[in-house]
FINUGU-402120 format. One record per residue (C-alpha): residue in three letters; x, y, z. Coordinates in steps of 0.2 Angstrom, whole numbers, padded with zeros to 4 digits, always signed. Layout:
BEGIN
ALAXYZ...
***
This chain:
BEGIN
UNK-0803+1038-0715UNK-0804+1033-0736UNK-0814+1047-0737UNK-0800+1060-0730UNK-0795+1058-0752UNK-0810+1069-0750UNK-0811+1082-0736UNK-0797+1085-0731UNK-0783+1096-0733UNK-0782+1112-0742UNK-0781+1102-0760UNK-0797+1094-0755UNK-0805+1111-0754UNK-0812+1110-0772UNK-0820+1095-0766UNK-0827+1101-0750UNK-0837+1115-0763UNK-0846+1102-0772UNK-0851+1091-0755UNK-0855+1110-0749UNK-0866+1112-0763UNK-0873+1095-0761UNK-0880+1106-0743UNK-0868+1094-0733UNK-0861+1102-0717UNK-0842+1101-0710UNK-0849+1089-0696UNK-0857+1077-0711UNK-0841+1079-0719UNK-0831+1073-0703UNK-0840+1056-0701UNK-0838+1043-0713UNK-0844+1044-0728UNK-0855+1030-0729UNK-0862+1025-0748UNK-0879+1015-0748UNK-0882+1008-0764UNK-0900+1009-0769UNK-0910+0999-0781UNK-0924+1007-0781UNK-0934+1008-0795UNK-0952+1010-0802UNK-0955+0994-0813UNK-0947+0980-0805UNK-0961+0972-0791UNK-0947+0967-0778UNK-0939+0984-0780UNK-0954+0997-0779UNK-0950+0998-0759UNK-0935+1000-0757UNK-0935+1019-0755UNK-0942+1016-0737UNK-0929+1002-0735UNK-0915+1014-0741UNK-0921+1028-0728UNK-0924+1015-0716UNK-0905+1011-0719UNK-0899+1028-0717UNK-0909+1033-0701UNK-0897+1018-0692UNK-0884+1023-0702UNK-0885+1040-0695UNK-0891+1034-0678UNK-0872+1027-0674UNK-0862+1041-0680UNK-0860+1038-0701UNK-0866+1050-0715UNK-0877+1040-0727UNK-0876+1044-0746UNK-0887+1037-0757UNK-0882+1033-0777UNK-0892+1020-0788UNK-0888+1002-0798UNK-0900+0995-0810UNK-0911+0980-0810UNK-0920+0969-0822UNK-0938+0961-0816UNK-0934+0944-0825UNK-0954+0941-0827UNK-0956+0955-0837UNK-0942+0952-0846UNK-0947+0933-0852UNK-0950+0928-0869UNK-0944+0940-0878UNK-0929+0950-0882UNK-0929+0957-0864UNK-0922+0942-0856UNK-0906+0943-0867UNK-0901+0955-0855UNK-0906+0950-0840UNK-0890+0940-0836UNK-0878+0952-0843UNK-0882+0967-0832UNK-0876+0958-0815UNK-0858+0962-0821UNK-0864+0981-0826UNK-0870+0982-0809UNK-0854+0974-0802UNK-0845+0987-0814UNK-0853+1003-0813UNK-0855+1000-0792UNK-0837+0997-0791UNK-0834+1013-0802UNK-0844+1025-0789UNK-0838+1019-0774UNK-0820+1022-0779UNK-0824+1037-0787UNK-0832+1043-0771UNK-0820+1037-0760UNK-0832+1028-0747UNK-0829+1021-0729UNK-0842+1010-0729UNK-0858+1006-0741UNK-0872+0996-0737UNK-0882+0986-0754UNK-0902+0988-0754UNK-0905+0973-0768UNK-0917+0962-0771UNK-0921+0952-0787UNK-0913+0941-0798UNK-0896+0949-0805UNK-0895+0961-0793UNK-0891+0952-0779UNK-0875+0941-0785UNK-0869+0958-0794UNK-0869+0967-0778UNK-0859+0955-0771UNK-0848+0955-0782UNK-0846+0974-0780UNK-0843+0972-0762UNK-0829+0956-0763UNK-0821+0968-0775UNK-0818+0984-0766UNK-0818+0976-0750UNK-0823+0988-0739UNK-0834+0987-0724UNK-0852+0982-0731UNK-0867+0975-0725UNK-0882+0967-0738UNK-0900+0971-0733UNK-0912+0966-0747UNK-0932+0971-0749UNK-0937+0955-0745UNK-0950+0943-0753UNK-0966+0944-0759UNK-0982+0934-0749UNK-0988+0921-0759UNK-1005+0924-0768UNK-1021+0915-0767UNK-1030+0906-0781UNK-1045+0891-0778UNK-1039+0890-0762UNK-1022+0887-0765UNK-1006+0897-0761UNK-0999+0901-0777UNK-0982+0912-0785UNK-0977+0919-0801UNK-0974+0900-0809UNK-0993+0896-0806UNK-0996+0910-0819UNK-0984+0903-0832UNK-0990+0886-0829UNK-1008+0895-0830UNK-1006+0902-0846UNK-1000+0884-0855UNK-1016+0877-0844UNK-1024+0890-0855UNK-1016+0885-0872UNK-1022+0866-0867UNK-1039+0871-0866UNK-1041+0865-0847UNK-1043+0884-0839UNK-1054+0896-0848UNK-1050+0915-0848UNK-1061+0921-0834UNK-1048+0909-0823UNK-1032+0916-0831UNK-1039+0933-0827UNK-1042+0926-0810UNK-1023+0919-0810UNK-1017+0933-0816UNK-1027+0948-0804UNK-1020+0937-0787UNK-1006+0929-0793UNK-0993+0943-0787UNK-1002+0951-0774UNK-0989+0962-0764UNK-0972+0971-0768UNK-0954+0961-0764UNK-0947+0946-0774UNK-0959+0933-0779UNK-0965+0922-0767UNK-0956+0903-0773UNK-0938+0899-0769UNK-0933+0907-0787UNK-0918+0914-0790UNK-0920+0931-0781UNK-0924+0922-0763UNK-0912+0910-0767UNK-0896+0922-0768UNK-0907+0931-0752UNK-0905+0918-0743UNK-0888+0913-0747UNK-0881+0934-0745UNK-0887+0928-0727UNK-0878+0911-0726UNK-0862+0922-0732UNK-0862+0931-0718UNK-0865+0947-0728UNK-0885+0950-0722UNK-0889+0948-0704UNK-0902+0936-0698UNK-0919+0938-0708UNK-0911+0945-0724UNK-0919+0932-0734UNK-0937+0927-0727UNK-0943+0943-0720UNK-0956+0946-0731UNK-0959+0965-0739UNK-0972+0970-0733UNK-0971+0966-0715UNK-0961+0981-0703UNK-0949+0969-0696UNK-0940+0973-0713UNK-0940+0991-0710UNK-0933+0987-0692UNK-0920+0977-0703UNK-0916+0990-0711UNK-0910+0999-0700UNK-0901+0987-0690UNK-0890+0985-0707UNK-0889+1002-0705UNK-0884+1002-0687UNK-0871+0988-0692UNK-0860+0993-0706UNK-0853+1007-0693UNK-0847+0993-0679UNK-0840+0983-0693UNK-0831+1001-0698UNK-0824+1002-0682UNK-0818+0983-0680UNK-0812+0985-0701UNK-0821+0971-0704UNK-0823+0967-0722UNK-0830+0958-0734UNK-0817+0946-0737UNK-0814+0942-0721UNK-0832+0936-0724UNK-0835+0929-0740UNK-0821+0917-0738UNK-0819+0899-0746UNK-0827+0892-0730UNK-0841+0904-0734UNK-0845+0900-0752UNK-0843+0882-0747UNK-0857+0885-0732UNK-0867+0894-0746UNK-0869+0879-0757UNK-0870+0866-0744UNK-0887+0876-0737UNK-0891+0879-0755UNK-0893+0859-0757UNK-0901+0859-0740UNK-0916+0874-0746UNK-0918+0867-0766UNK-0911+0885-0772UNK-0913+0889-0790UNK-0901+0883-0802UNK-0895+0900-0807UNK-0887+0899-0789UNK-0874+0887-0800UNK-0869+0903-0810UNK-0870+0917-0799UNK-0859+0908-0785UNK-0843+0904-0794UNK-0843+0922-0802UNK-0844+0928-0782UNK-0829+0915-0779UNK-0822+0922-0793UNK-0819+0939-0786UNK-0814+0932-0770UNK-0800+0923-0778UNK-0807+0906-0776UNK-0806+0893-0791UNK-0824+0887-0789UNK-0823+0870-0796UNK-0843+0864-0801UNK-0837+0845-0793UNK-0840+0855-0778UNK-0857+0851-0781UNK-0861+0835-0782UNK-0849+0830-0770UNK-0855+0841-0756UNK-0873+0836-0762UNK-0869+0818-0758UNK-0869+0825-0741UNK-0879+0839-0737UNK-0900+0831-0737UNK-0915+0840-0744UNK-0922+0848-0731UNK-0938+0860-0739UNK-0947+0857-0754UNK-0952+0876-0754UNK-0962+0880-0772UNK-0960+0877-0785UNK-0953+0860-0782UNK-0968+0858-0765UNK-0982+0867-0755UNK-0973+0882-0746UNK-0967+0898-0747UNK-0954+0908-0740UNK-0966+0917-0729UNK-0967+0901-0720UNK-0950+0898-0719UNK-0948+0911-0711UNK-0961+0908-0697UNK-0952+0889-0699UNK-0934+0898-0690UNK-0928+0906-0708UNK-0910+0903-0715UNK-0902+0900-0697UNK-0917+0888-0691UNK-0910+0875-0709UNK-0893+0879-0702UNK-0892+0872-0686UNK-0904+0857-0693UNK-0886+0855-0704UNK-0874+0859-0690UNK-0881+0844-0680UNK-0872+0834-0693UNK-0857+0847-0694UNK-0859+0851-0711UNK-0856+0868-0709UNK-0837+0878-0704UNK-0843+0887-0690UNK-0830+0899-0688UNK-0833+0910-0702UNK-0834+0927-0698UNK-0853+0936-0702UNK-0859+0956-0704UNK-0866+0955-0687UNK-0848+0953-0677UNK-0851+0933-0673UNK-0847+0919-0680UNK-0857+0907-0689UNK-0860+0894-0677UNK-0863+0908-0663UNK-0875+0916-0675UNK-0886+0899-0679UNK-0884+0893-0659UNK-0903+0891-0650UNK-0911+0896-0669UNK-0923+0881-0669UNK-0936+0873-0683UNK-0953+0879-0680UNK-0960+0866-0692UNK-0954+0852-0697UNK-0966+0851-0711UNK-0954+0866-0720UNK-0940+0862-0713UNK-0940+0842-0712UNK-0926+0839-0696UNK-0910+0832-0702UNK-0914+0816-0696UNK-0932+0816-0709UNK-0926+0824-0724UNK-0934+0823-0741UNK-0921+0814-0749UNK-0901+0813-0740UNK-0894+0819-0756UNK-0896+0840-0760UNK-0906+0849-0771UNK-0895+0852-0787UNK-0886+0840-0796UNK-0873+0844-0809UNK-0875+0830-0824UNK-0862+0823-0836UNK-0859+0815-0851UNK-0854+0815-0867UNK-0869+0828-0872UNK-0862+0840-0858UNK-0845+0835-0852UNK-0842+0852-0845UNK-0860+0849-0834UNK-0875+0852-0833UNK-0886+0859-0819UNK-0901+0850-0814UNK-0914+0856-0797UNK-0915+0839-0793UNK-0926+0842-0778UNK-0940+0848-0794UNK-0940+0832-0802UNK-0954+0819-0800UNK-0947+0801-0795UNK-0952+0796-0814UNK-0944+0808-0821UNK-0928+0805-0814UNK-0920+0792-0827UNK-0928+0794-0842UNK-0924+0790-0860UNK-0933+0796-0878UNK-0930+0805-0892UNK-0923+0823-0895UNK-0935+0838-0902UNK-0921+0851-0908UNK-0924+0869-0909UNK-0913+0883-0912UNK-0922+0896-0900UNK-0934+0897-0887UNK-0948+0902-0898UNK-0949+0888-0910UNK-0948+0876-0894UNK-0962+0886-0887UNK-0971+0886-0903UNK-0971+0867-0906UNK-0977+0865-0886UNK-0991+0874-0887UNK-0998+0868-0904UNK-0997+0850-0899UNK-0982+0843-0906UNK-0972+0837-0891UNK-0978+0824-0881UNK-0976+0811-0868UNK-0958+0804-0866UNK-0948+0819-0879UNK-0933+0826-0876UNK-0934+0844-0879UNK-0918+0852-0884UNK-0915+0872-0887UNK-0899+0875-0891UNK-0891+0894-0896UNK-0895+0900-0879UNK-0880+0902-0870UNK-0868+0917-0865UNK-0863+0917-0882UNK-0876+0909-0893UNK-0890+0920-0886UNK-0879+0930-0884UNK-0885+0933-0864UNK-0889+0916-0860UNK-0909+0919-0858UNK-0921+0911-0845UNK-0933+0894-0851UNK-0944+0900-0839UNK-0960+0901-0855UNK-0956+0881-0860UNK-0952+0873-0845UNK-0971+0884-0838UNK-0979+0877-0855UNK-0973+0858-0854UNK-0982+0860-0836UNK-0997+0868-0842UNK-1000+0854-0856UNK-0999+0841-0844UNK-0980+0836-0847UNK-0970+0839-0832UNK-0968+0820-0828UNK-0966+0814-0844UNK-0955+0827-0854UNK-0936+0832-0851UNK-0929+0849-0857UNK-0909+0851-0860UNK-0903+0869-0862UNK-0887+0878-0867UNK-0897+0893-0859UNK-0904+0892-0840UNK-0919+0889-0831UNK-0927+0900-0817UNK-0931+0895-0798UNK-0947+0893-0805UNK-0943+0880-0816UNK-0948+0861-0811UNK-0948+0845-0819UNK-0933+0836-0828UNK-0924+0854-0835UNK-0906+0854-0837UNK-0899+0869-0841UNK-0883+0877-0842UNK-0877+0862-0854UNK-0859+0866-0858UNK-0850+0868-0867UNK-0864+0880-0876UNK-0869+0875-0896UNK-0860+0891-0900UNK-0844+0886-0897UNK-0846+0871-0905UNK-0851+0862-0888UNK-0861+0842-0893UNK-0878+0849-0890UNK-0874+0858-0907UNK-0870+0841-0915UNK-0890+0833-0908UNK-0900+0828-0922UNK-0919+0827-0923UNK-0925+0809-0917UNK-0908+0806-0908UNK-0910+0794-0891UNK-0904+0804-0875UNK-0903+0797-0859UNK-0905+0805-0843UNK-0902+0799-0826UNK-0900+0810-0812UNK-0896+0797-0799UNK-0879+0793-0808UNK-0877+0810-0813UNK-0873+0806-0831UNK-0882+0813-0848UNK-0878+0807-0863UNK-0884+0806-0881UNK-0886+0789-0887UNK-0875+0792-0904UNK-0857+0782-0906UNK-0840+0793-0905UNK-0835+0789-0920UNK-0852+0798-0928UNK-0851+0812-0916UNK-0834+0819-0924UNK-0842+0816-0941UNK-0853+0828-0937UNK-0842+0838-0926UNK-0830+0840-0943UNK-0845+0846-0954UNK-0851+0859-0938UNK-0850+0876-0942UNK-0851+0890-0933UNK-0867+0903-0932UNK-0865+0921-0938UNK-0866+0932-0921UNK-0886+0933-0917UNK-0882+0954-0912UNK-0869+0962-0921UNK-0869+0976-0910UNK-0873+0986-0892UNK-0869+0979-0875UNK-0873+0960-0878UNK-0863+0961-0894UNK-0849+0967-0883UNK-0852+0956-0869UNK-0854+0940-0881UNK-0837+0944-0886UNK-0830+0946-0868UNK-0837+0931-0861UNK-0822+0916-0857UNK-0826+0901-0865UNK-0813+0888-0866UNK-0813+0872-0853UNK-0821+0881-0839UNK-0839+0881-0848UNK-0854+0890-0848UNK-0859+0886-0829UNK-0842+0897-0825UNK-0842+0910-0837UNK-0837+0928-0831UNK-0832+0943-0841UNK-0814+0945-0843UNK-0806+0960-0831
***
């Protein structure tokens, strides 16, 4: 066993003291060590259950013949964290959490470790934990929260944003933003929409790294605690049949994940989170993958906040494998690849039907034959830029006017609410990237507040930060490369023509070449927004180069 570095042996017996004085018996110590990576904590929604996941996870654990062992990573609830200085971190601690979970596990000498994650940045750093140690590990996450109730209408954590700029427009009054805001968010798990924490859910389980259910079973419902231990349960048969994590998260496997990605309408942050996984797996994650497996791969759920439904019902719709085998009746899927529960893909998904077609549209009816994220080119971003095409209205989706510049979220948010953009602008907030930011925040608060005025089908918003799942409308983000390298969204000037059009994939400001190196020759670059701390340090270690923004990792 790897944990023999450990227990065994007589120079091992300073060891054996300190699991002695953990009150471990000689029995616990002769089973494998099995690390289970909670992420509990106390002020993140999707997270406050996961202590009775985690004990869930060690009961199945124990049940087949493992000892569990619980140590902590952190998480960031990324609603909390909006608009303001908060959200710079958001972003930067899914490499801490890849970091400091690859540092205990080797310290510990683990057999085995099963993740308990949930939201945003926990998720994809987990991952990228487990691709990195490779050693037998199965995901099992909190699972979502139910959809709130507001008017009569089902309603998520982006029908609060959008409340609040309804607020600032004067078409709510505050007894009904109280009203939003009381029922909004009405259980524990990750919120209810296909935002970025579901989407990543959703796509572990497409990875083969969460067994069936990982994504939909919502948080409050005991089929999550019988989940749990099932993961539990499983992680010791994939340590008896070595099977590890990249014998899962193969090329195959990514590629499986981003064609169901196009298939559900994930968030666009699933555009940064998936190459950094490739990365560790040793894959060279191109961002044409994209569009070409897009062109592809149909729409099939318009889940919110791009339609009417939540992930509650898509799980009662069949969940992941249910939009699977809808995919894999035009064999858009590899089939073969190996998953956490000891089958393959395609025996996994076999018999898994669609419930209701009105969440999960049958391949032959989707909502459009193209997937739900485009990446857009042009010479405003000819490294891309990311776009949740299955948000954006059908008059949205070429569009041309003239650009509003701002050099941070605030100002843009600022101009917004007090009246100054209107119908057919081009919002542009630059200095929002990995570098500029530095931490590359979320436009969750402008995007919410174009809605909220009224806006969403006649203003576009381009960003060298990125947008949240809950974003809709005409937001492109991840614009690379970013202002603060010198990228041509630093060179927009106020009043300048951009086009937009999604059905071409191209974005481009209307301004000659030969003016665009004039100003590209007078460009200067920004003195560092944080001089010092963690995103000092990360700012500087983020790559920047030809591989842009929507690739960025931190050096190793």
């Amino acid at each position: 066993m790897r944990s023999d570095a450990v227990t065994k042996g007589a120079q091992q017996a300073p060891h054996r003291s300190l699991f002695h004085a953990l009150g471990m018996t000689q029995e616990e110590m002769d089973r494998p060590l099995v690390g289970i990576v909670s992420s509990y904590n106390e002020i993140v929604p999707g997270h406050m259950n996961l202590d009775k996941i985690v004990s869930a996870v060690k009961q199945g654990v124990a049940m087949a013949g493992g000892t569990p062992i619980v140590f902590p990573a952190i998480a960031v609830c990324d609603g909390i964290a909006m608009g303001h200085i908060g959200m710079k971190y958001s972003l930067v601690t899914r490499d801490l959490i890849a970091d400091s979970t690859e540092a205990m596990a080797m310290a510990h000498q683990f057999d085995a470790l099963v993740m308990v994650p949930n939201c945003d940045k926990n998720v994809p750093g987990l991952l990228m934990a487990a691709a990195r140690l490779n050693i037998p590990t199965v995901f099992v996450s909190g699972g979502p929260m139910l959809a709130g109730h507001v008017g009569g209408h089902k309603t998520s954590l982006s029908s609060m944003f959008e409340a609040v700029g309804s607020y600032a427009a004067g078409t709510i009054s505050e007894d009904e933003l109280r009203e939003y805001e009381q029922k909004t968010c009405p259980t524990c798990g990750s919120c209810s929409g296909m935002y970025t924490a579901n989407s990543m859910n959703c796509l572990t389980e497409v990875l083969g790294m969460g067994l069936k259910g990982n994504g939909t079973i919502p948080a409050v419902y005991s089929e999550r605690i019988a989940l749990a231990k099932h993961a539990g349960m499983q992680v010791m048969e994939m340590y008896r049949r070595n099977i590890r994590p990249r014998d899962i998260m193969t090329k195959e496997a990514i590629l499986n994940a981003l064609t169901v990605d196009m298939a559900l309408g994930c968030s666009t942050n699933s555009m940064l989170h998936l190459p950094a996984i490739a990365h560790e797996v040793g894959m060279d994650f191109d961002v044409s993958f994209a569009n070409e497996i897009s062109e592809k791969t149909p729409n099939l759920c318009h889940l919110a906040p791009a339609g009417p439904t939540y992930i509650e019902e898509l799980n009662e719709a069949g969940g992941v494998y249910a939009v699977m085998n809808e995919l894999n009746k035009k064999g858009l899927l590899y089939t073969e690849c190996m998953t956490v529960s000891g089958k393959t893909v395609g025996e996994n998904i076999e018999g898994c039907v669609n419930k209701n077609p009105e969440v999960i549209r049958p391949i032959e009816n989707p909502y459009s034959e193209t997937g739900g994220l485009a990446v857009l080119r042009g010479n405003l971003a000819p490294d891309g830029g990311v776009v949740k095409r299955s948000a954006v209205c059908e008059q949205m989706m070429v569009h041309e006017g003239p650009a509003r510049v701002f050099d941070c979220e605030e100002d843009a948010i600022t101009a917004i609410k007090s009246g100054k953009i209107v119908a057919g602008d081009v919002v542009v907030i630059r200095y929002e990237g990995p570098k500029g930011g530095p931490g590359m925040r979320e436009m969750l608060n402008p995007t919410s507040a174009i809605a909220g005025m009224g806006l969403g089908s006649s203003v576009a918003l381009i960003t060298d930060g990125r947008f949240s799942g809950a974003s809709r409308g005409a937001s492109i983000g991840h614009v690379s490369p970013e202002a603060a390298v010198g990228g041509p969204i630093a060179l927009v000037k106020e009043g300048d023509r951009i086009q937009i059009d999604i059905p071409n994939l191209s974005m481009n400001l209307k301004v000659s070449e030969e003016e665009l190196e004039a100003r590209r020759a007078k460009w200067q670059p920004r003195e560092p927004k944080v001089t010092t701390g963690y995103l000092a340090r990360y700012a500087s270690m983020v790559t920047s180069g030809n591989r842009g923004a929507i690739l960025e990792v931190p050096k190793r």
